[in-house]
Phi, psi and omega in degrees: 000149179259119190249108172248142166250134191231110181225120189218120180265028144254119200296328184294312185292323169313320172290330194282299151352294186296311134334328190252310183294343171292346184270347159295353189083001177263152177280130189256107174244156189227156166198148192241033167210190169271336174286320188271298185310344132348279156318245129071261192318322204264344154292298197279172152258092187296154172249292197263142159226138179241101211238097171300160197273309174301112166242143186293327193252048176147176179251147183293320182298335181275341185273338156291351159258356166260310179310325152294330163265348162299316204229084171272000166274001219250134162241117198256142183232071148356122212234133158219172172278309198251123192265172221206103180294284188320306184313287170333318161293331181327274153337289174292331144325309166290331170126358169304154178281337189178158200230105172196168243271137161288160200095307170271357189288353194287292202315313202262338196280344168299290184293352174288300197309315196280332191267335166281318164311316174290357199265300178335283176314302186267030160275285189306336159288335177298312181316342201236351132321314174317302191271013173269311206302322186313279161354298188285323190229044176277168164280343169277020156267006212261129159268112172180155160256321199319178184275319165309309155304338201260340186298275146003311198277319205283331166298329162323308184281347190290309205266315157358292184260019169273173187260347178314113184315112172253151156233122154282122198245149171138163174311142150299131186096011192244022177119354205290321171302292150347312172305275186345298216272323188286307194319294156016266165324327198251014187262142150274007176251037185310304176282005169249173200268159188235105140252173198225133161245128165277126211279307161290356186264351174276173163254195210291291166353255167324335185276335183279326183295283196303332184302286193270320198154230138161145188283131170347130177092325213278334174215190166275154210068284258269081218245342179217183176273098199277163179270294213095155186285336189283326146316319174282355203241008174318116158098353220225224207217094163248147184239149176225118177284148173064067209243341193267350192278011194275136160331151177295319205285343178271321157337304201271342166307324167304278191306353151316301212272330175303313178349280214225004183059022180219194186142175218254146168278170184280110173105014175235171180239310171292145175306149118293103149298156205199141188227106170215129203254141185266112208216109170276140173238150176189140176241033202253142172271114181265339172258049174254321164326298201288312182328302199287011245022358172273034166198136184272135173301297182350295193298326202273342163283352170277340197287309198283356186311292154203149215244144182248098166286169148250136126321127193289130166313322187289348198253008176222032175341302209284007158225040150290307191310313171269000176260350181278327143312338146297253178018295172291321183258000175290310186283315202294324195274305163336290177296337167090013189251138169277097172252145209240339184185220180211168176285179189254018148272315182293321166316310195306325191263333179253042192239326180291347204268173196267337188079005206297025190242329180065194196300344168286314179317311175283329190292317187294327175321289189281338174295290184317303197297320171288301166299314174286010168282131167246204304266178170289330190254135176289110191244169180294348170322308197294300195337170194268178193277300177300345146336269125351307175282316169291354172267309189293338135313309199296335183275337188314304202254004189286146176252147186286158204269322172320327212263299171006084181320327179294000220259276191300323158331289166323280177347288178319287174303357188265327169331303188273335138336300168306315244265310202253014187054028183125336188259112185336278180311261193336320184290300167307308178305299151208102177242020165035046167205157182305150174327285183289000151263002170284329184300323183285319184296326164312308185306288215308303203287335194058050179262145187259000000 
């Protein structure tokens, strides 16, 4: 519903007022002070106010600047008898939307009204993008439990509101952009852009153009004038993926700009200063590069001020299951198909596997797996061949979970638990062992 508060303390005019915008489809609320339109705000959810300047307990211009700052989506549009240029500027200064003259609002105030509405929606859709983008790369998006992963996060979050050079480390495919985009988020340069370059997807040539730029001329093609990404990333974040693939003479070009904060556009001579903070990724043993000469030290202590491993999906089994469930409702939802889970063979086969694609790899698994599904459940069938083949080499030498002490163990403690209905202390006295260590056989066993 579109909600206006209308505050006048003449009644006639406020019904009349009220009466013509209602008719527009908006929902009308009235007050005929600064005490009442208070209340008011603080009932409804208002979009619009339309606020005479004369109040008996106040002024409209100064009560458009306590309303705006409680209520910054709120757009006020300011009513006088008489018009008053300071005043008007006033008004507009406090954040009001428009300011005019009684007499004239019957002809204007309708189309004034729609256009403070169309200003409203589209503040609150920007707004609410923001907070989808928040959403998408916060660090409450990094899916994972394991201890490894949590690790990962919490040095994120550490370095997060600091300008400090991170390098992220680890296999393809394990998150590192992801990593970036939440540190990004967690940042104060959260409202400025986050660019993302692959280090490896240019040639030497070209990557120095998309990095800084280049001047009209400056080479064949080069027919206008590029910003370059580092220009784009002003105030803001650029991540370089594949940091280990930069070229030597663009390393020390790099390295200029961690420096001295500048650097040459291609075909210019004067520096750009550039104020941008940098977070590298690379899945290259960097420091075997400098051994070999193809990666410079200087640049690689600059990079490395502090470094983040990620973890391999195989070193964290205990979040296959949930990113194969994340998966499972992103593509089901896509197909538009109910699928409801996975079989407890089919988990059991994809927890054995090694992974070396890591979460791009499961993610591609479980998409595929999802286009051949007809029934609800995702069974091991679907699975890729090799997949499959590697759970049927691993049952060859595997002992059955039955003979396993641990097997039996597990049984027992779940046994005397029921036994005592739950209770912890009691379950430890006798199982003739301490507390906390019933507590690591629960974690280990995964007893609830």
């Amino acid at each position: 519903m579109k909600n206006i508060l209308i505050i006048d303390d003449e009644e006639k005019l406020r019904n009349l007022l009220a009466k013509i915008i209602s008719y527009e489809g908006f929902e009308v609320h009235q007050a005929e002070n600064c005490k009442t339109a208070l209340k008011k705000m603080e009932q409804f959810d208002i979009d619009i106010i339309i606020c005479d300047v004369k109040l008996p307990d106040g002024n409209g211009v100064e009560l458009s600047k306590e309303l705006k700052n409680r209520y910054p989506l709120v757009e006020i549009i300011l009513l006088t008898a008489y018009g008053n240029i300071p005043d008007s500027v006033q008004a507009i200064k406090n954040g009001a939307f428009d300011y005019i003259t009684k007499g004239d609002d019957n002809n204007k105030i309708i189309p004034l009204v729609i256009r403070a509405f169309e200003k409203v929606e589209l503040t609150k859709r920007v707004k609410q993008l923001e907070k989808q983008l928040v959403d998408k790369y916060s660090f409450d998006s990094i899916i994972g439990r394991s201890k490894q992963i949590k690790k990962s996060i919490e040095l994120a979050k550490k370095v997060a509101v600091s300008d400090t050079t991170v390098l992220l480390t680890g296999e393809t495919g394990t998150g590192k952009e992801v990593f970036s985009q939440a540190i990004h988020q967690g940042s104060n340069r959260r409202n400025k852009n986050f660019v993302a370059i692959n280090c490896s997807a240019f040639s030497k040539e070209l990557l120095e153009s998309e990095f800084f730029g280049h001047k009209a001329g400056s080479f064949t093609g080069a027919t206008t004038d590029h910003k370059g990404l580092f220009s784009e990333a002003t105030n803001g974040t650029i991540f370089l993926d594949e940091i280990g693939e930069l070229a030597l003479d663009l390393q020390a070009k790099l390295l200029r700009v961690i420096e001295t904060g500048e650097f040459f556009k291609v075909g210019e001579s004067k520096p750009t200063k550039i104020d941008v903070r940098i977070i590298a990724a690379t899945n290259r043993d960097l420091n075997e590069k400098i051994e070999s000469g193809s990666f410079r030290e200087d640049l690689y202590y600059r990079i490395s001020a502090f470094q983040i491993a990620l973890p391999a999906l195989r070193e964290r089994v205990i979040d296959i299951e949930l990113f194969a469930d994340h998966f499972l409702k992103l593509f089901a939802s896509k197909a538009n198909k109910r699928i409801e889970g996975f079989s407890d063979d089919c988990i059991c086969v994809l927890k054995q596997y090694q992974w070396k694609g890591n979460i791009r790899e499961l993610r591609n698994v479980i998409e595929r797996c999802v286009i051949l599904a007809d029934d609800l459940v995702i069974s091991t069938d679907m699975l890729p061949v090799e997949i499959k083949q590697n759970a049927i080499s691993i049952s060859k030498n595997k002992v059955i979970p039955s003979f396993e002490l641990s097997h039996a163990e597990k049984n027992h403690i779940q046994k005397i638990l029921n036994y005592t209905n739950g209770n912890k202390t009691k379950t430890a006295e006798l199982l003739g062992i301490a507390l906390t260590t019933l507590y690591r056989k629960l974690s280990e066993y995964k007893i609830d």
